[in-house]
Each structure stands twice: as C-alpha cells, then as structure tokens.
TILO-539021 format. One record per residue (C-alpha): residue number from 1; x, y, z. Coordinates in steps of 0.5 Angstrom, whole numbers, plus 500, padded with zeros to 3 digits. Example, Ala and Ser with C-alpha at 12.3 -4.5 7.8 and 13.67 -1.06 7.14 Angstrom:
residues 2
- 1; 525; 491; 516
- 2; 527; 498; 514
***
This chain:
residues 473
- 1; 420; 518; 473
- 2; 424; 511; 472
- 3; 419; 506; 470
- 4; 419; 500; 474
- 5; 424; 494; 471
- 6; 424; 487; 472
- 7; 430; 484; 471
- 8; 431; 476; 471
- 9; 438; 473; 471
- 10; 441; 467; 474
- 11; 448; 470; 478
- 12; 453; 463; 477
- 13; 457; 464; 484
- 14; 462; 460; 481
- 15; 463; 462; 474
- 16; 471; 464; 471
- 17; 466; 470; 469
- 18; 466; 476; 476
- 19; 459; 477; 477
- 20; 459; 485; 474
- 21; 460; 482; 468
- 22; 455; 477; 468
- 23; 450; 482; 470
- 24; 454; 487; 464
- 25; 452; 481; 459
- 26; 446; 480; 461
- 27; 443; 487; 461
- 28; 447; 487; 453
- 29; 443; 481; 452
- 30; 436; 486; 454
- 31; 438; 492; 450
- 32; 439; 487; 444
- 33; 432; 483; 444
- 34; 429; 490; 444
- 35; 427; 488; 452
- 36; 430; 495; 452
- 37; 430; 500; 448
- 38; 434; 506; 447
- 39; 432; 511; 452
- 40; 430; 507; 457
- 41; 431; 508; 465
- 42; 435; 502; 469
- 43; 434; 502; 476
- 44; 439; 505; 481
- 45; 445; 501; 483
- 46; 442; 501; 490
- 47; 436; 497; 488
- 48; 439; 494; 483
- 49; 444; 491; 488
- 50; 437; 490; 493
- 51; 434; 486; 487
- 52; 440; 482; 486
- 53; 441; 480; 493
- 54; 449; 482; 492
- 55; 453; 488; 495
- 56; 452; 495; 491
- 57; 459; 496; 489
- 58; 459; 490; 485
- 59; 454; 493; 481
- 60; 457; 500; 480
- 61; 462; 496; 477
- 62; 457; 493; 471
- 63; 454; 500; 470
- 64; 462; 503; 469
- 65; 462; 498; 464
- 66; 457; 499; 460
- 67; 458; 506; 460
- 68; 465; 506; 458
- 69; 463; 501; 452
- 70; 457; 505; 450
- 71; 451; 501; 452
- 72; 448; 507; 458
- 73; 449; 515; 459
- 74; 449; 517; 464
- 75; 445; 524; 465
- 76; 447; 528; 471
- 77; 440; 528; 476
- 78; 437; 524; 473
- 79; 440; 517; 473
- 80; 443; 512; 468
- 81; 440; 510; 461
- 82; 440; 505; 455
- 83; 444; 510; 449
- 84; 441; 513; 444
- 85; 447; 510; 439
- 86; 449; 502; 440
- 87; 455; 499; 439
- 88; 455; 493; 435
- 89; 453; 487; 439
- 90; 456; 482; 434
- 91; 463; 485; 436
- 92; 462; 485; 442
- 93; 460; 476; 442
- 94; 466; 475; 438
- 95; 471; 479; 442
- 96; 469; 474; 447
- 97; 466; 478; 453
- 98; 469; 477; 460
- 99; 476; 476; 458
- 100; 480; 479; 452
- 101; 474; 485; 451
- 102; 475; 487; 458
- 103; 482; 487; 457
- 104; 482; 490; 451
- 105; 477; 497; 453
- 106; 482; 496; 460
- 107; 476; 496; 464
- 108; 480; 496; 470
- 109; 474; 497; 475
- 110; 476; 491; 479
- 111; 471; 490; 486
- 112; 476; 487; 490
- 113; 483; 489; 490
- 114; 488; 486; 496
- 115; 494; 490; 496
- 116; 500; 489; 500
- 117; 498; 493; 506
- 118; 494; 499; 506
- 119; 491; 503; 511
- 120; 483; 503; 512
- 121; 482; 511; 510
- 122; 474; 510; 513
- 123; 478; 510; 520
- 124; 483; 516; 519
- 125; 481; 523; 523
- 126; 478; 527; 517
- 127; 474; 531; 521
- 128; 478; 533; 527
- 129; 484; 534; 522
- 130; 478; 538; 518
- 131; 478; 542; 524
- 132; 485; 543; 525
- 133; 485; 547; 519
- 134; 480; 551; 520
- 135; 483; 553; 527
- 136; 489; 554; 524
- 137; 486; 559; 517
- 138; 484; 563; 524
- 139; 489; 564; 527
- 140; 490; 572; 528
- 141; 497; 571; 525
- 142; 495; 567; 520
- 143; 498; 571; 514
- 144; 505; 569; 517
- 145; 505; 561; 515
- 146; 504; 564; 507
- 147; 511; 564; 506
- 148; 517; 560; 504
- 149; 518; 556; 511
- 150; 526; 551; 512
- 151; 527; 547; 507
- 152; 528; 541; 513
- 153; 520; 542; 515
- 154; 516; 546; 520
- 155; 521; 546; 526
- 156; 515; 545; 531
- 157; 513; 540; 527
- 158; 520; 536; 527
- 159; 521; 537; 535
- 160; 515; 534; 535
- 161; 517; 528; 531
- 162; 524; 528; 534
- 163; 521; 527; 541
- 164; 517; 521; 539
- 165; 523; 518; 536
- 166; 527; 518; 541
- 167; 521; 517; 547
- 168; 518; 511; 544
- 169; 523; 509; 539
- 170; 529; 509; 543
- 171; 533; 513; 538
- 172; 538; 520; 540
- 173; 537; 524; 535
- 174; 535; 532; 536
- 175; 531; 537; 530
- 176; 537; 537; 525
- 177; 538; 531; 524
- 178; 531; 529; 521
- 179; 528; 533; 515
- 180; 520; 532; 514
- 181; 518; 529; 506
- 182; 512; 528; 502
- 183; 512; 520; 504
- 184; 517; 516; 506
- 185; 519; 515; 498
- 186; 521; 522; 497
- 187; 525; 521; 503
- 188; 528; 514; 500
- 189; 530; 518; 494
- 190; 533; 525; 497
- 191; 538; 519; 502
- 192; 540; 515; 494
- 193; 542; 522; 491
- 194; 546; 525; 497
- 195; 549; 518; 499
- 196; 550; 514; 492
- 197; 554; 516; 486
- 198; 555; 513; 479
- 199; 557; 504; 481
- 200; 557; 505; 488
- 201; 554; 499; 491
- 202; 548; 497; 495
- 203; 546; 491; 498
- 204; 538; 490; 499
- 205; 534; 484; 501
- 206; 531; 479; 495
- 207; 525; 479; 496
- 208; 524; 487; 498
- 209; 522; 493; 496
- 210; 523; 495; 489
- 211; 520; 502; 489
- 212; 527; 503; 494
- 213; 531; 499; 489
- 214; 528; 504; 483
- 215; 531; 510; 487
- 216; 537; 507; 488
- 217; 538; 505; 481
- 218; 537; 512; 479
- 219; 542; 515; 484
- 220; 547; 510; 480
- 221; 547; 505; 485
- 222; 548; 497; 483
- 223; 544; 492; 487
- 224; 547; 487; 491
- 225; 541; 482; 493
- 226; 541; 478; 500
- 227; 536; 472; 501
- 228; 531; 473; 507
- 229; 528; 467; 512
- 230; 524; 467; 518
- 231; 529; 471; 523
- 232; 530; 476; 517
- 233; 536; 478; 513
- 234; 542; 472; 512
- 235; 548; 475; 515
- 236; 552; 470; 512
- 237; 550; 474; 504
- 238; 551; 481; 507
- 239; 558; 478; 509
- 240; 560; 475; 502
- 241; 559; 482; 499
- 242; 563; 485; 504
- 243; 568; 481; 502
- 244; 568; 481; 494
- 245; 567; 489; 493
- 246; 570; 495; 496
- 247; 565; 500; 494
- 248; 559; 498; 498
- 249; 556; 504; 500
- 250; 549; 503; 504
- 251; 545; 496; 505
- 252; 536; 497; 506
- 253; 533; 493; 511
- 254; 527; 493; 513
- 255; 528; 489; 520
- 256; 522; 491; 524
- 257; 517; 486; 519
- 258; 520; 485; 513
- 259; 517; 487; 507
- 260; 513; 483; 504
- 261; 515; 478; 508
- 262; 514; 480; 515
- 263; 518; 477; 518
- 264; 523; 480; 525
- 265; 530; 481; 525
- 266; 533; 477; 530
- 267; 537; 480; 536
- 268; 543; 477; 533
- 269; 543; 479; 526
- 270; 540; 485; 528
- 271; 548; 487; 533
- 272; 552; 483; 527
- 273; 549; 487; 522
- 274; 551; 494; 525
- 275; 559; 490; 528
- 276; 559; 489; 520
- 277; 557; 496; 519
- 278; 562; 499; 523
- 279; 567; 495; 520
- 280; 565; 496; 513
- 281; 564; 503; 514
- 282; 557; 502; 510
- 283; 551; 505; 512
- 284; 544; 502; 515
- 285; 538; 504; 511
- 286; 533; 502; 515
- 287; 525; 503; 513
- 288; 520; 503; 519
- 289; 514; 503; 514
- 290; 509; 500; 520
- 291; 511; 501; 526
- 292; 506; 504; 530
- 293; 501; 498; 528
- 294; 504; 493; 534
- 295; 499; 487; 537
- 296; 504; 485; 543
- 297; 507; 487; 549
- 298; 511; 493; 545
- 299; 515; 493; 538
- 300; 522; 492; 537
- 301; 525; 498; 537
- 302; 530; 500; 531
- 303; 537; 499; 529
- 304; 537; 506; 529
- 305; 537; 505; 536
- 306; 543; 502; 538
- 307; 548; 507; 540
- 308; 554; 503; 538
- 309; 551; 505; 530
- 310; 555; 510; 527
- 311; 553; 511; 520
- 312; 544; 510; 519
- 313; 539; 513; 516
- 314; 532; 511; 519
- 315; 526; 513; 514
- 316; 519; 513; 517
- 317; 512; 515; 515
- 318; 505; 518; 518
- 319; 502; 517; 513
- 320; 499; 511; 515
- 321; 497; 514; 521
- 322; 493; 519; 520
- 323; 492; 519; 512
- 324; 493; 515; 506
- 325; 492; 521; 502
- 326; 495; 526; 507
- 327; 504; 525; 504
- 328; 509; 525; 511
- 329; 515; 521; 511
- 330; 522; 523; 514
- 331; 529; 521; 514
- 332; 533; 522; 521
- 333; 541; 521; 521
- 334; 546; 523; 525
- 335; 550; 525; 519
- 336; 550; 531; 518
- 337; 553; 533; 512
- 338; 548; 528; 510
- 339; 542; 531; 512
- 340; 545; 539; 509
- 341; 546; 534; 503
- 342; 538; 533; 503
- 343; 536; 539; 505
- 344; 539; 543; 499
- 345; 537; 537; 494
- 346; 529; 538; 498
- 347; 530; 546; 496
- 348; 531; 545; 489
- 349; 525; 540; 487
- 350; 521; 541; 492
- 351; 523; 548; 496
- 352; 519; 547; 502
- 353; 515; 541; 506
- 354; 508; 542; 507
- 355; 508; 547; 513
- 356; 500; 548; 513
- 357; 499; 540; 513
- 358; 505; 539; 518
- 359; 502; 545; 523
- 360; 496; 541; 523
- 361; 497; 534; 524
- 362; 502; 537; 530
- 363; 496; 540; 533
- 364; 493; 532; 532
- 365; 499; 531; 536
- 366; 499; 536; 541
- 367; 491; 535; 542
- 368; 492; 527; 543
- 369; 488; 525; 536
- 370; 493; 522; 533
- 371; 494; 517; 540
- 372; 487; 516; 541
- 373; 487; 513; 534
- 374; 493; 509; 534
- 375; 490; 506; 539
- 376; 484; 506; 537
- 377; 486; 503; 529
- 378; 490; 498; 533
- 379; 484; 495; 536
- 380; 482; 495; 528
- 381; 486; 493; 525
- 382; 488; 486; 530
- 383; 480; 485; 529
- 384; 481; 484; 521
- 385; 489; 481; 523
- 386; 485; 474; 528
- 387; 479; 475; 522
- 388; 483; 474; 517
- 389; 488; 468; 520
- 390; 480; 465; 522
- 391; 479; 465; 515
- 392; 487; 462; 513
- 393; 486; 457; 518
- 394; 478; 455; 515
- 395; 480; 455; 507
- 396; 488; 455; 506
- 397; 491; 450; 512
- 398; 492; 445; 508
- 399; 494; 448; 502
- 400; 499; 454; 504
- 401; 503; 456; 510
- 402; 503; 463; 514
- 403; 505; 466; 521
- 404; 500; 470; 524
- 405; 503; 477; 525
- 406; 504; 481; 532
- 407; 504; 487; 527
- 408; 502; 491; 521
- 409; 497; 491; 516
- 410; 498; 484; 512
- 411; 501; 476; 511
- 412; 506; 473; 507
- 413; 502; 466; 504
- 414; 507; 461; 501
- 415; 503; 456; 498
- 416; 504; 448; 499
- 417; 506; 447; 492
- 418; 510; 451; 487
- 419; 504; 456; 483
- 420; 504; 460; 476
- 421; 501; 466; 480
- 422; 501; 469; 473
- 423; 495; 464; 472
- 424; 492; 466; 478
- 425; 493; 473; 477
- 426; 489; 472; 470
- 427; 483; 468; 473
- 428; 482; 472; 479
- 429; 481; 478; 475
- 430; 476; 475; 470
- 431; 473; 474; 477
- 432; 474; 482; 479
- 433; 479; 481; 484
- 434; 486; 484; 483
- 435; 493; 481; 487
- 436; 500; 484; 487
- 437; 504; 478; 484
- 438; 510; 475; 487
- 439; 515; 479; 482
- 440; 513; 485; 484
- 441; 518; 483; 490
- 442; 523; 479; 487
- 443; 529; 481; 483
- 444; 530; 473; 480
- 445; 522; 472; 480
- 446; 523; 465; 484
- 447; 519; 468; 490
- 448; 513; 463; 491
- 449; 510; 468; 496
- 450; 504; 473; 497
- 451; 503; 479; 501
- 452; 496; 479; 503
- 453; 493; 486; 506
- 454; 488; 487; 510
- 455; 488; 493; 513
- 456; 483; 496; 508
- 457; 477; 490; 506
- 458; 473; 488; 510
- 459; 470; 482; 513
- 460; 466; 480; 508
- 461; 471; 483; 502
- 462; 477; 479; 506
- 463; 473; 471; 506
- 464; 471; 472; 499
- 465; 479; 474; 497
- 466; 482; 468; 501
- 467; 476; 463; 498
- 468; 478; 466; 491
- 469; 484; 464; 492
- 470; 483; 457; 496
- 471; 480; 455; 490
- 472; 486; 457; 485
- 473; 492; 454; 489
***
C-alpha cells in the first residue's frame, strides 16, 4: 500500500524553468535530504496533479524525467519509486538542471508541442472504422482481399475518390487517372521521380513546403524560389524564371491556403498561372493538403479544375479526415503516361496500396461516417479557429499581426518586430513548449512568420501557448 506523501512545493508560473522540472527539482531535492529514501513510493500522477492543482500530464512529464535519469523505477502494477541505486546529485547541480542537462539526456517530453497544423485524432472515427474492419474479416469471400491487388489502389476505392473530386471539387477525371498513396508525401515523391530527371528545374513557393522541396531534390530537380503575399504566388517571379531558364519542368503550389501562409490564391493569378503553363509547357503541382476544413460559404476549388490546364498534378490526402495515423494520399492526372509511370514505380517499393484499409474507409464513405464527420470535425474545429483568434486578439493585438483563416487548421503570425526565433525556441522549451521555427519553411531564413496549429490542442493548451509566446515577442 503506498504511503501517504505530503509534498511541499512552490510552483513559479512565471520562471524560465517549465514546471515539470520544478517539480523533478524538487522531488530530487526530497530524495537527497533523505525525506526519501530509496524504496519509497510516490503518489500516483493523478493525485500528484490533484495536490499540485496543475494538469495530469504536466506531471507524467516530471515523472519521465526522473525515470530516465535514474531517480525513480517504475514497477509494473505497482506504481513508481524512489531507486534503489542514485545517481550523483553533485553532477546533476553542476549541469545546471533545467537547461543544458535536459538537453543533453535529450529529454524530449515536451507537455505543449504547437504544430503546424495537425488534426484532433480524439475526434476521428476509430470506432466505427474499428467496425468496419470487423465486417470486412466477415465477410464470406473474405480469403479474396489476401492477395496482391493493382498497384494504382483498390478500383471500388479509387471510383469513389474519383467521384468525390469531381462532384465537389469540379475536376474531370475518371479511375485511371488517380493512383491511391500511403500519404500525400509518397504521392509527392512518385510525381518527382516520374516527372523530374537529373537538372530539371522547378519553380516552388518561399516560404513553402520543404518535405516536397526534398522529394524534388531527390529526383534531381533544381529549386527555383517564387516570393508569396497575401493573394498567394507572385506571378511576376514565376515569369522571370520562364524567361531565364528552358528546362522548367513543374511549379508546386499550394493555391488553396498556402502552406504556412494560408493565404488564397487570387482568381487572377490563379487563370495567369495556368495561361503560363500552356504556354510554357510546365506542369502544375498543386497540393490541396486541407481542403475539407472550410468555414465559408464553400472552398475554392482547385486549379485542377479548370478545363483549360493541360498539364497537372492534384495531390490529396485523407488523412486528416479520418485518421492521422491512418496513411491516404492520392495523385490524379490526365496524364497518363504519367500515371502508368507511377503505377510501375508504386510496384517496385510498395507493390500494392493498402487494399483492406482503402476497403474500410470506403465502407465509412458508402455509409455516410466519413460525411457526418466532416461536418461534425468542421464545427470543431471553427470553435478552436474563433477561440484561438479570441486569444490572439487578448494577448498578440498589439505585438504581431495574422488574418483570421476561413479554413484549415492554423494561423500564420508575423510579429510587429524582427524576432530571434531561435531564442525563443529555446526559452519556450525551457518552459516545456515546442514550435516549428520560421526556417523550417524558408530557403534564405529570412521569413519572420510563424504557423500556429490549432487543430490538435486545447483550449486550455492554446491560451497557454499564445500567452508564452506574448511574452517572448
């Protein structure tokens, strides 16, 4: 039986120290003035968190870091206790707790991690897809979906995608022309190595996408950067490179919310481009990553609309939709030449989509699940949208500027004043709180801007991120 444990501390809400080490600091602190003593029992986290008056996971985090460094075991069904064998604590004082010693175990259990954009999995469809599973393991022909299936994805599945592009998204395209991916990445890198040879050039935007920018580099492809503003790409960049270079291939272009921008591509860039395209004979990559999370009237549709473009590639993913975890991209082209080229590189590595998975998210499809949860997740997520522009406006109206998104799962903030985000960075995780630097999007690291997800916190986890960072900027 775990005995009982009064633990005294003062939490400093407004130290550089995050308060899972302060509490890591202070439990070292007990073990070392022999107020514990090896074999020991602590409290469970949830009365930890219950005594400290601070959330549960705030407290896991201390715990992991004990553990990691030695102070604590943990014994399985039992509980968590002060270790038998301590390390130095003289060691631990002079590597300066809190800063370079975290670093250096690379404790990396930050409690806040603000992302650019990723879903809430606590709202996907686990149980009804959970369902669809078990129905599809019943079926009486079952023994059939065991074997080797087309290498473009399950034909049922990819008529149905086929259907939803072109009754919702306005584009003409039919079940040869689509090739089902494990996420929009691998869709991104079969387009590189079946576009691209060794000094092709492309042409993407700054400040971009740079997992995209890899799989072109890898392919052998030379990047061209063209600058963005508020209405999106700046035609007059694109047109410079037309002029200078012969071998462009393919531009990248997020024109629905511009990644990490967000902003919209306007009609008129959006009918130039593709007049440039014809012209030029380049090919229009356009990466619809977030389409189905729209707070207006209706989204724009996408370039690969237009009946006038000859030459595209229109990448999606529902992995947003049903499941983080859950790996759906496509690629569609009228190409196809190009989309034979895929289907015999997807062969190679891959041989086969997930024919199973794709079977049961079609069921979700044929069902309704996956429409009433768009629906449903939309409503969710344009809460957290107005809460998280209600915050902005309370603590960052003075100091930053942003537009409030019709759409998507973030903002782009660019702050008043140039800003050393590698300092913040640092001070930010010294309070246990991660960001995505503005030099994850950037090739020349001049970008002063930050994406802020808020798709996947929480209320409370989204006013203390937007508070930590009023404070820095």
């Amino acid at each position: 039986m775990l005995r009982k444990w009064n633990f005294e501390i003062q939490l400093d809400q407004q130290s550089d120290k995050a308060i899972y080490l302060q509490i890591a600091d202070a439990i070292i602190k007990d073990i070392h003035s022999g107020r514990l003593k090896p074999g020991d029992a602590l409290p469970g986290s949830r009365n930890l968190a219950q005594l400290l008056k601070i959330n549960r996971n705030t407290v896991v985090e201390a715990l992991n870091v004990l553990l990691i460094e030695g102070w604590l075991i943990s014994k399985e069904r039992q509980g968590t206790f002060v270790a038998d064998a301590l390390p130095d604590f003289k060691s631990v004082q002079k590597s300066n707790r809190g800063t370079a010693a975290i670093e250096n175990t690379a404790i990396k259990h930050f409690h806040l991690q603000i992302d650019d954009g990723s879903p809430d999995s606590k709202i996907a469809p686990i149980t009804e897809l959970a369902r669809a599973y078990r129905q599809i393991f019943n079926q009486k022909a079952r023994w059939q979906m065991m074997g080797y299936g087309n290498e473009l994805g399950d034909l049922e599945f990819r008529k149905s995608i086929i259907q939803m592009l072109n009754h919702q998204r306005g584009m003409q395209v039919n079940e040869q022309n689509i090739c089902i991916t494990r996420g929009s990445q691998m869709a991104m890198y079969l387009t590189a190595q079946c576009l691209f040879t060794k000094d092709d050039y492309v042409m993407i935007e700054n400040p971009g996408y740079k997992p995209a920018w890899k799989a072109f580099e890898s392919a052998g492809a030379k990047l061209l950067p063209v600058s963005v503003d508020k209405d999106g790409l700046l035609i007059d960049g694109v047109i410079s490179y037309l002029k200078a270079h012969k071998k462009i291939k393919a531009i990248y272009v997020t024109p629905h919310r511009q990644y990490p921008t967000t902003a919209t591509l306007s009609l008129k860039r959006r009918l130039e481009l593709i007049r440039l395209s014809n012209k030029y004979g380049f090919t229009i990559i356009e990466d619809d990553y977030d389409n189905e999370f729209h707070f207006g009237y209706r989204p724009v549709l996408p370039l690969s609309s237009f009946t006038e473009l000859k030459n595209y590639v229109y990448i999606g993913t529902m992995s947003k939709v049903v499941a983080p975890a859950l790996r759906i991209g496509y690629l569609a082209s009228k190409d196809s030449s190009l989309i034979e080229k895929v289907g015999s590189l997807r062969k190679i590595i891959d041989v086969q989509s997930d024919s199973i998975m794709e079977q049961a998210v079609l069921q979700l499809i044929k069902d309704g699940t996956i429409k009433r949860h768009i629906r449903k997740s939309t409503n969710h997520y344009k809460a957290k949208r107005d809460f998280t522009a209600t915050m902005l406006n309370q603590y960052l109206k003075d100091k930053a500027t942003y537009v409030v998104p019709d759409g998507g799962l973030a903002f782009w903030i660019v702050p008043n004043k140039q800003i050393d985000w590698l300092q913040v960075s640092k001070k930010l995780k010294n309070r246990g709180i991660t960001i995505i630097r503005p030099d994850t999007y950037s090739l020349d690291k001049t970008i002063n801007g930050i994406r802020l997800g808020y798709g996947s916190l929480s209320e409370k986890e989204l006013e203390e991120g937007i508070i930590a960072l009023s404070k820095l900027l």
